[in-house]
C-alpha positions in Angstrom: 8.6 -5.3 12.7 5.6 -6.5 10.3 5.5 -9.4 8.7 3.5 -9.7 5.6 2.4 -12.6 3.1 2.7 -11.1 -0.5 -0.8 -11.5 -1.6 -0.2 -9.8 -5.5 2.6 -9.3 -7.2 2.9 -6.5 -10.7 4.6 -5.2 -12.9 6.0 -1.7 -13.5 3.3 1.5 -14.2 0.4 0.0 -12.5 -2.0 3.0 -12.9 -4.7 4.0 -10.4 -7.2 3.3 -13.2 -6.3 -0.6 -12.1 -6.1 -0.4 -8.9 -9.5 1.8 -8.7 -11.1 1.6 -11.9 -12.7 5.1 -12.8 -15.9 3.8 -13.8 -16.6 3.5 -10.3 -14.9 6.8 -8.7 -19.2 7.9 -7.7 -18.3 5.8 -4.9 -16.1 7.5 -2.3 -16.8 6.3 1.1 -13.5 4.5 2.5 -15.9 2.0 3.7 -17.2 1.0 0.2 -13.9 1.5 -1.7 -12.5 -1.8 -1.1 -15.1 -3.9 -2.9 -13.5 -2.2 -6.2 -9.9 -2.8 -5.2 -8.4 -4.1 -8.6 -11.8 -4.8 -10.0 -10.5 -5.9 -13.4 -9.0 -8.5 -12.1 -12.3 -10.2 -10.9 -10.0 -13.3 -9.2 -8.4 -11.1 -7.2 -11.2 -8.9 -6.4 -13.2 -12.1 -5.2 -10.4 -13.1 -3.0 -10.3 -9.6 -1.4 -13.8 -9.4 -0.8 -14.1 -13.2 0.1 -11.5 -12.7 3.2 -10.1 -15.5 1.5 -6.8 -13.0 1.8 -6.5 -12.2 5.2 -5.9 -8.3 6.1 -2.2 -7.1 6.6 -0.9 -8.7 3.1 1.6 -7.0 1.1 1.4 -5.8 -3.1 4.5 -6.2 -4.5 5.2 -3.8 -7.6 7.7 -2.8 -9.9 8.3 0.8 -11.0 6.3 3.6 -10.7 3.5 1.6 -8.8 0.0 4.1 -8.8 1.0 6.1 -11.8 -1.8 8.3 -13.6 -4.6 9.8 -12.0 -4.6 11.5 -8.0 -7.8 9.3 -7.4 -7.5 8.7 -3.9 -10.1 6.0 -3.8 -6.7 4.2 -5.4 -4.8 4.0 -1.9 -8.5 3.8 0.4 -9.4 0.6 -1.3 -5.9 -0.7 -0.7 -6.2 0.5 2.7 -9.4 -0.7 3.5 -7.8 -4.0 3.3 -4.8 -2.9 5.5 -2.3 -3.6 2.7 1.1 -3.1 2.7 2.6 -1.6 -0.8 6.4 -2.7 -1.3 7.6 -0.9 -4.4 10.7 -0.3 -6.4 9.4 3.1 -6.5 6.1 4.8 -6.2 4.6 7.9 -8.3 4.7 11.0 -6.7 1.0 11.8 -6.3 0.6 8.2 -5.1 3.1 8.2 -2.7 1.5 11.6 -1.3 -1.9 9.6 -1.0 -1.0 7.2 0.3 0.8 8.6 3.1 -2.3 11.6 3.8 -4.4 8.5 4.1 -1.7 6.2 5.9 -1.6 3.4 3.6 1.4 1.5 4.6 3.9 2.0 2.1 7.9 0.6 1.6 9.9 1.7 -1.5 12.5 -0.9 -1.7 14.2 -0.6 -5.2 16.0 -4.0 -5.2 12.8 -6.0 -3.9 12.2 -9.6 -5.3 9.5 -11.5 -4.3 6.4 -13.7 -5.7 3.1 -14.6 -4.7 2.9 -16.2 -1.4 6.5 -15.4 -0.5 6.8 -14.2 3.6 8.1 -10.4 4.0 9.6 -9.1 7.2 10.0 -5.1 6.7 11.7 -3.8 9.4 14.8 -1.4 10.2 15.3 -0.1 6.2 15.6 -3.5 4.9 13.0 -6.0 3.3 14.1 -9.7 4.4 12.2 -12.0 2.4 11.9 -15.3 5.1 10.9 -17.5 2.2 14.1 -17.0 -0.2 16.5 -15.8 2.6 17.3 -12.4 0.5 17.6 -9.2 2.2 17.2 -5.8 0.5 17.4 -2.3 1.4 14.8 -0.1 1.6 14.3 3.9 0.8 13.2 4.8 3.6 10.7 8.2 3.8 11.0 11.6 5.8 10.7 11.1 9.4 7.4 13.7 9.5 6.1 11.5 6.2 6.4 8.4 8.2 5.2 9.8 11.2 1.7 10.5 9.2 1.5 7.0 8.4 2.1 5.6 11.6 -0.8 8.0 13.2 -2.8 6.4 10.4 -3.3 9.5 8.2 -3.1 13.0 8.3 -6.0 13.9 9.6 -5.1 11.3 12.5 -1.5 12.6 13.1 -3.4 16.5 12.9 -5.2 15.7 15.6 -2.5 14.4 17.8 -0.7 17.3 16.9 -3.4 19.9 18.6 -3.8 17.7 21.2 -0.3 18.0 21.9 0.2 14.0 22.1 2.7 13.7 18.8 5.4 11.7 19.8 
């Protein structure tokens, strides 16, 4: 079970370029990433870099959440912060990121939530403590998920050789 404070909530066909903006994509060390994590919106961005939000928060998006370009700085910013990303649906290059990098991901087509709202993801459903509302979740391929919980692929490769995959 995780439970999750929703930190940012936006609409449908937020792009990479505003999650990651490109004039910054010189910079590709996870490390450094996150201090452009939705740089255009300079509040936000403070608040991230602050700690004022504490790590383990959750972005709740509409529709096609991380549409546009396969910048992966996109999902290592996100991840640098150890977000969660609960979407009615995620782009397909996105969604493949995010899961080579194990950025913690939940498609959840039905999800309603706002700012500050209190998110418990567990077993394919999405209950949001502060309304009460529960709402199903799509969940991924077993191997997909299995990346993300080893933290990436190059995390769950290595289990793999070592022969520790569980």
């Amino acid at each position: 079970m995780k439970t999750a404070k929703v930190v940012l909530k936006v609409a449908d066909d937020v792009s990479t370029d505003i999650i990651y903006p490109g004039r910054f994509m010189a910079t590709v060390l996870p490390a450094e990433t996150p201090l452009f994590a939705f740089a255009d919106s300079p509040d936000f961005n403070r608040r991230l870099k602050s700690g004022e939000i504490a790590k383990g928060g959750a972005i709740v998006a509409g529709k096609n959440f991380g549409c546009g370009s396969s910048r992966e700085q996109a999902v290592s910013c996100l991840k640098g912060y150890d977000l969660a990303i609960v979407a009615r649906n995620i782009s397909r290059i996105f969604l493949q990121s995010a899961i080579n990098l194990g950025l913690n991901i939940v498609i959840c087509p039905g999800i309603e939530a706002s700012e500050g709202d209190e998110l418990q993801i567990e077993g394919g459903k999405v209950l949001n403590r502060t309304t009460g509302k529960t709402f199903a979740t799509d969940p991924l391929p077993k191997a997909r998920q299995a990346i993300i919980d080893a933290g990436g692929l190059i995390p769950y490769t290595r289990k793999v050789l070592m022969g520790t995959r569980s």
